[in-house]
KOLLUMMAR-984904 format. One record per atom (N, C-alpha, C): residue number from 1; atom name; x, y, z; residue in three letters. Coordinates in Angstrom, 3 decimals, padded with zeros to 6 digits. Layout:
<kolpas>
{kolpa NUM; "CA"; {X; Y; Z}; "ala"} ...
</kolpas>
This chain:
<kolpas>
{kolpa 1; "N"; {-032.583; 034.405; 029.664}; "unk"} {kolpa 1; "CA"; {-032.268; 033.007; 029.644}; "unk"} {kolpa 1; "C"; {-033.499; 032.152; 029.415}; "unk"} {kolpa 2; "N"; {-034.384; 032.432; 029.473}; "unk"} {kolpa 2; "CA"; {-035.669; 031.731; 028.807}; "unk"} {kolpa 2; "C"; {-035.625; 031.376; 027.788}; "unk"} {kolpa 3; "N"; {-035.251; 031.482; 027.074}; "unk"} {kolpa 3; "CA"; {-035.245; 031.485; 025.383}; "unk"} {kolpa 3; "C"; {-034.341; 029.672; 024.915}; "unk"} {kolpa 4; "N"; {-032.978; 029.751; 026.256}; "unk"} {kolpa 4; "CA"; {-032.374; 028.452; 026.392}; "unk"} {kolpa 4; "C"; {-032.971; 027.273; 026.381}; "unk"} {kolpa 5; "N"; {-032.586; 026.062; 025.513}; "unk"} {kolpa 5; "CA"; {-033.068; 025.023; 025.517}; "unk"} {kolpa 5; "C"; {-032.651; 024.130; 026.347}; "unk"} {kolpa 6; "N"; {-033.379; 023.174; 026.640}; "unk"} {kolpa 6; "CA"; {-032.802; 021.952; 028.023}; "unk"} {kolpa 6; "C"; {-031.975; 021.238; 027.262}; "unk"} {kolpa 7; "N"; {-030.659; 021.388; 026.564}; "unk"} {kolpa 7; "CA"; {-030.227; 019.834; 025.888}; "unk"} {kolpa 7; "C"; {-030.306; 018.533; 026.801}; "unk"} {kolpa 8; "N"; {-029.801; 018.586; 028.107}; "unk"} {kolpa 8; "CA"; {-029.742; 017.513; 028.767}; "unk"} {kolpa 8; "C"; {-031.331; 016.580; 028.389}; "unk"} {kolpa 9; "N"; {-032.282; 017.513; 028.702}; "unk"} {kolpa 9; "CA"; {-033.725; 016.888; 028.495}; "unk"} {kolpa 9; "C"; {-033.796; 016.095; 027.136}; "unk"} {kolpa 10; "N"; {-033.725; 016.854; 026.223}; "unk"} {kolpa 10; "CA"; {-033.863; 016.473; 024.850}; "unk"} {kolpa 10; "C"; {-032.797; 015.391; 024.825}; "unk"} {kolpa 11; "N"; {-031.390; 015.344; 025.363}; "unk"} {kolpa 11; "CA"; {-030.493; 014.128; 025.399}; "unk"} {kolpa 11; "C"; {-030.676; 013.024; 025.849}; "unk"} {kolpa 12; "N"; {-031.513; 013.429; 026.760}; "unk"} {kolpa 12; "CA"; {-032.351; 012.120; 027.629}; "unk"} {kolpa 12; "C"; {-033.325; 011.306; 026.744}; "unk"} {kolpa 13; "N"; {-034.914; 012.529; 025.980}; "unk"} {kolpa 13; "CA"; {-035.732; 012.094; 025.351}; "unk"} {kolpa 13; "C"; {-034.822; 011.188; 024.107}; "unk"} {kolpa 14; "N"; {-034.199; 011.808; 023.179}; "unk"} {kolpa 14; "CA"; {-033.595; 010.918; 022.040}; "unk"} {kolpa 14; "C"; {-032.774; 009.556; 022.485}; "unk"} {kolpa 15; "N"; {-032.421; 009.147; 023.642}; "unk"} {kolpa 15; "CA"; {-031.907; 008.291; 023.945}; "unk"} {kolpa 15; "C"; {-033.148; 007.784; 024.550}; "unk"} {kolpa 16; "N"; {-034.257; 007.734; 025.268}; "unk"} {kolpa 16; "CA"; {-035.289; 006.820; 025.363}; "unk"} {kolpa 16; "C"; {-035.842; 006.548; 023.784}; "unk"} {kolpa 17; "N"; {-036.067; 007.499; 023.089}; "unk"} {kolpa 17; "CA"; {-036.453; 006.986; 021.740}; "unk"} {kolpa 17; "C"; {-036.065; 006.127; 021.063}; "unk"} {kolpa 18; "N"; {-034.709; 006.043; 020.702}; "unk"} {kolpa 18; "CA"; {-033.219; 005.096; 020.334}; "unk"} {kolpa 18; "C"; {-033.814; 003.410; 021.038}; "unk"} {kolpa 19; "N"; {-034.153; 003.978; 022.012}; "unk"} {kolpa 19; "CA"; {-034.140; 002.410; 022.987}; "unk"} {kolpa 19; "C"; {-035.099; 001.632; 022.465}; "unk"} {kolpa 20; "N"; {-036.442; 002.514; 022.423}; "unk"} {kolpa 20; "CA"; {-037.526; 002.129; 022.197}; "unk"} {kolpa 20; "C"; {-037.332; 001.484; 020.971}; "unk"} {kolpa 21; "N"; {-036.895; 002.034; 019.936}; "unk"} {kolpa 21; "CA"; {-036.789; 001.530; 018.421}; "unk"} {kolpa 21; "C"; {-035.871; 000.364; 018.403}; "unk"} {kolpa 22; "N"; {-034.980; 000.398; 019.252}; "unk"} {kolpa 22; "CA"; {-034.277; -000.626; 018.774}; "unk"} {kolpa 22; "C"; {-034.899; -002.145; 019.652}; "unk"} {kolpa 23; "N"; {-035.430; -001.748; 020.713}; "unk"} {kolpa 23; "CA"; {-036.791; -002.254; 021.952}; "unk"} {kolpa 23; "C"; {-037.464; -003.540; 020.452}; "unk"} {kolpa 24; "N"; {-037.925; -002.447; 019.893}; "unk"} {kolpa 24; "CA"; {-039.655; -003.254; 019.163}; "unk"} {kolpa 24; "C"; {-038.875; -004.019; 017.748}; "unk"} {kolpa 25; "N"; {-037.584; -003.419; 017.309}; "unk"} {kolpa 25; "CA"; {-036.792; -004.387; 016.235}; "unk"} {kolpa 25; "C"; {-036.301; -005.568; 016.862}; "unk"} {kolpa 26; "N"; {-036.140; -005.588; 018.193}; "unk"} {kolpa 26; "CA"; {-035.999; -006.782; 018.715}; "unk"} {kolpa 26; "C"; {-037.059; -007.754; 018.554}; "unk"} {kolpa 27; "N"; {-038.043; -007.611; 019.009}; "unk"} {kolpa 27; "CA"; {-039.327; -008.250; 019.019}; "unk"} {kolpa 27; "C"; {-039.436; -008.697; 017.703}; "unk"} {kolpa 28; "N"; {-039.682; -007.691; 016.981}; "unk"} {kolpa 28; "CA"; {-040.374; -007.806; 015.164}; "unk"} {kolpa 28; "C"; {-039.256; -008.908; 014.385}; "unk"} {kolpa 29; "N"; {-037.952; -009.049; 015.024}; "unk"} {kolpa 29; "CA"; {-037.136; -010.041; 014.845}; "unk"} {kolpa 29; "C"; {-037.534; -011.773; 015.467}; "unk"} {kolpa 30; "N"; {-037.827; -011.346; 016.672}; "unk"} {kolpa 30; "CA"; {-038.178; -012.183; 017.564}; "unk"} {kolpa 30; "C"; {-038.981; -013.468; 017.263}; "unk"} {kolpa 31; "N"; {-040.377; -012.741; 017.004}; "unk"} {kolpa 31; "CA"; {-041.631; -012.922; 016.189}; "unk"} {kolpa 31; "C"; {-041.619; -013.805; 015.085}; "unk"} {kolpa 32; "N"; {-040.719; -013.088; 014.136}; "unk"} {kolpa 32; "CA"; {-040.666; -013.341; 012.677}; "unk"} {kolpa 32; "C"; {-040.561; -014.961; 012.206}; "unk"} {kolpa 33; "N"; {-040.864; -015.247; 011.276}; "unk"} {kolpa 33; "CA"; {-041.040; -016.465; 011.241}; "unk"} {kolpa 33; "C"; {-039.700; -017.368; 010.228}; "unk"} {kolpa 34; "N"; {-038.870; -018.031; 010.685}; "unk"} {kolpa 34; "CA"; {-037.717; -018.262; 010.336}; "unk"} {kolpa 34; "C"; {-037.819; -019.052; 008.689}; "unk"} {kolpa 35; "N"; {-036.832; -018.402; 008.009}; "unk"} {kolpa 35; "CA"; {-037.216; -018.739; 006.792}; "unk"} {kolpa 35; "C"; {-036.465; -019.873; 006.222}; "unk"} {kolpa 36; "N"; {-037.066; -020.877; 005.388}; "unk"} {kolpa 36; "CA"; {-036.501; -022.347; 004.476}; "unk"} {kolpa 36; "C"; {-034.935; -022.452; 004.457}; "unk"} {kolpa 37; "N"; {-034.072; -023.049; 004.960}; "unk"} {kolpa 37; "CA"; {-032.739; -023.362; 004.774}; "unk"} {kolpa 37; "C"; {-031.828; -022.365; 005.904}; "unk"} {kolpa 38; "N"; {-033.172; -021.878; 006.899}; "unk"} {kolpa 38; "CA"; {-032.069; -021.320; 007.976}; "unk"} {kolpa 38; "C"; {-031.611; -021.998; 009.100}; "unk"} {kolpa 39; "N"; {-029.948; -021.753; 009.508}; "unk"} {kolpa 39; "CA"; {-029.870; -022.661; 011.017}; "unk"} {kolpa 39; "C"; {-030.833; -022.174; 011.915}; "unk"} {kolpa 40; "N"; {-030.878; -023.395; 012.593}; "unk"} {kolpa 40; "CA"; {-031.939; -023.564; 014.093}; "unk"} {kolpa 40; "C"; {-030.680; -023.774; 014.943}; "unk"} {kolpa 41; "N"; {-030.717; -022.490; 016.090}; "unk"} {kolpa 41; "CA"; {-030.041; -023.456; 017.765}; "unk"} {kolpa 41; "C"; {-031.008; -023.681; 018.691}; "unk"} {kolpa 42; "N"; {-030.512; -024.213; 019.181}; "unk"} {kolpa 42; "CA"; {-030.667; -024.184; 021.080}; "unk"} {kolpa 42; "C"; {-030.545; -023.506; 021.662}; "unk"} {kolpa 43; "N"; {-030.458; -023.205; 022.867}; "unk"} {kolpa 43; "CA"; {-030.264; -022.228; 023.702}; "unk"} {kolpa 43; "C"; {-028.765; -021.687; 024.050}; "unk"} {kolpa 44; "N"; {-028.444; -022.935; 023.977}; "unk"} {kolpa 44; "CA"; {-026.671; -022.942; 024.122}; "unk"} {kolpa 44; "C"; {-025.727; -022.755; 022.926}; "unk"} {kolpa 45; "N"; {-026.694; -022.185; 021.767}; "unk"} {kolpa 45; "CA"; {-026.044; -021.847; 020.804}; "unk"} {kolpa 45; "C"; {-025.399; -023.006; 019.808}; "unk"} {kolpa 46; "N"; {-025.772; -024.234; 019.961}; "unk"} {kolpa 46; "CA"; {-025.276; -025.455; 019.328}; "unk"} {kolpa 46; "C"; {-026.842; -025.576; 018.394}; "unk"} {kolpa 47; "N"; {-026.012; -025.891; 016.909}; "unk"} {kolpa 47; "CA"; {-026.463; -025.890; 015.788}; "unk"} {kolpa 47; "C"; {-026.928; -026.983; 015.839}; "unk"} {kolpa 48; "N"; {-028.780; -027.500; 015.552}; "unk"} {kolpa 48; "CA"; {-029.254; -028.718; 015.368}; "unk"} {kolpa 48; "C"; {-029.729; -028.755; 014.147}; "unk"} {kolpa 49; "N"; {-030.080; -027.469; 013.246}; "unk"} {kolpa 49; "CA"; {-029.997; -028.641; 012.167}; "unk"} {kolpa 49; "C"; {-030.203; -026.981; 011.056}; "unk"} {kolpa 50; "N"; {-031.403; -027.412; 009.781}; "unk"} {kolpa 50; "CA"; {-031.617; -026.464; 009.532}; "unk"} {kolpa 50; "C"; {-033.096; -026.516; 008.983}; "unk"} {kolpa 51; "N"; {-033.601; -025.313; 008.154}; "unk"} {kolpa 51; "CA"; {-035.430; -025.709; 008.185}; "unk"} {kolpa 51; "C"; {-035.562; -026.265; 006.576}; "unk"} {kolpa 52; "N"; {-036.052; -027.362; 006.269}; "unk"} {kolpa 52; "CA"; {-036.342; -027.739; 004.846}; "unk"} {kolpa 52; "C"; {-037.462; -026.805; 004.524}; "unk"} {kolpa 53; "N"; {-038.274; -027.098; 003.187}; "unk"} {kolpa 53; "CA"; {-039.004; -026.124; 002.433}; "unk"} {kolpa 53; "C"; {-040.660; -026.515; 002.951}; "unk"} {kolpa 54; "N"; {-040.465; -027.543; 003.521}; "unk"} {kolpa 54; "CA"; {-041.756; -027.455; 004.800}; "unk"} {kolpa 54; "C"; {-042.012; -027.310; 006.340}; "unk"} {kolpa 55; "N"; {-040.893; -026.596; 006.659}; "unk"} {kolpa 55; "CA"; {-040.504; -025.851; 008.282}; "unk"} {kolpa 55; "C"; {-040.232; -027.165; 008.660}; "unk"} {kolpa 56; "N"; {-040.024; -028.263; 007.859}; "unk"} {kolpa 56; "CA"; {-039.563; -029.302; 008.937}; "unk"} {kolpa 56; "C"; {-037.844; -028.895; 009.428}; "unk"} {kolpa 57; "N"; {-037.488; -029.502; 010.695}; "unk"} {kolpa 57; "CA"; {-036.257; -029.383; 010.880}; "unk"} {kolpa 57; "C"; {-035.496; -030.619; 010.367}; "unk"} {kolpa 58; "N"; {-034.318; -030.277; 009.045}; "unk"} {kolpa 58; "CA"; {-033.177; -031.266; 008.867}; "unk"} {kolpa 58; "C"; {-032.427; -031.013; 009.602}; "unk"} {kolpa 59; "N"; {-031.603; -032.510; 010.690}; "unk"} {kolpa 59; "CA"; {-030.967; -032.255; 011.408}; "unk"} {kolpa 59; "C"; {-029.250; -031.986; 010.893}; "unk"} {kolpa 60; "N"; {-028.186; -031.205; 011.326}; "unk"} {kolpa 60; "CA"; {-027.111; -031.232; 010.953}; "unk"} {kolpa 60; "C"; {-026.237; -032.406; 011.021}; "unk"} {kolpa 61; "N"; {-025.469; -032.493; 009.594}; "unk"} {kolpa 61; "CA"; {-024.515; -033.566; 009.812}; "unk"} {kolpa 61; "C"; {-023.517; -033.076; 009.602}; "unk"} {kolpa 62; "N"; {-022.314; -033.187; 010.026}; "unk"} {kolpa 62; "CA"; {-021.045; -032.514; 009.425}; "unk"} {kolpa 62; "C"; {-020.229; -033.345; 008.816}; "unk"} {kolpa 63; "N"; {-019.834; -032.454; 007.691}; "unk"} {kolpa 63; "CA"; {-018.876; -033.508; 006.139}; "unk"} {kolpa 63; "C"; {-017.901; -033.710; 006.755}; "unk"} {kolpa 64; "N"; {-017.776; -035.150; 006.684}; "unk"} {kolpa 64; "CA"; {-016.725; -035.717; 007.046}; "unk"} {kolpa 64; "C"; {-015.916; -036.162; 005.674}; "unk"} {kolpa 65; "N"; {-014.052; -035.514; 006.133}; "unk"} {kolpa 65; "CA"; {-013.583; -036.481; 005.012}; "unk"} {kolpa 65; "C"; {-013.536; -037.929; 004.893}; "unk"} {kolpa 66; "N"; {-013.849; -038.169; 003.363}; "unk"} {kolpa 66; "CA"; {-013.911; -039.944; 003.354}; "unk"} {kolpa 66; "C"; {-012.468; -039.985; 002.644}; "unk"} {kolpa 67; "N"; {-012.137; -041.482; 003.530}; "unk"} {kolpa 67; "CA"; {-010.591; -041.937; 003.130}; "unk"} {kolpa 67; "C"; {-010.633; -041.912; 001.721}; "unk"} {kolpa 68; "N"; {-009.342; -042.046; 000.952}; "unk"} {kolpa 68; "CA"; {-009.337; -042.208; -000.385}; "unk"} {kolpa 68; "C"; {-008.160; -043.632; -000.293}; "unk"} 
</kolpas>
């Protein structure tokens, strides 16, 4: 029986690995620097605006129908 491998061990190691990777894609997301014409929220998930082509923030307006 020596020869037997630990799966449990190795099931364990590949699932800390998994974590880790998906761990540092969080971050490298995190980090990243938001690109020209993307929404911006808040914390509460409410849309304030979006980024013009000089990181300024345009704030959102929503189209309203105009009477005819």
């Amino acid at each position: 029986m020596a020869g037997k491998r630990r799966t449990t061990f190795d099931k364990l190691q590949k699932e800390r690995n998994r974590q880790a990777k998906q761990a540092a894609k969080r971050e490298r997301r995190h980090n990243r620097e938001p690109k020209p014409g993307s929404p911006v929220y808040d914390e509460s998930g409410i849309l304030l605006g979006v980024l013009d082509a000089d990181g300024e923030l345009a704030p959102y307006l929503a189209e309203q129908d105009s009477p005819s």
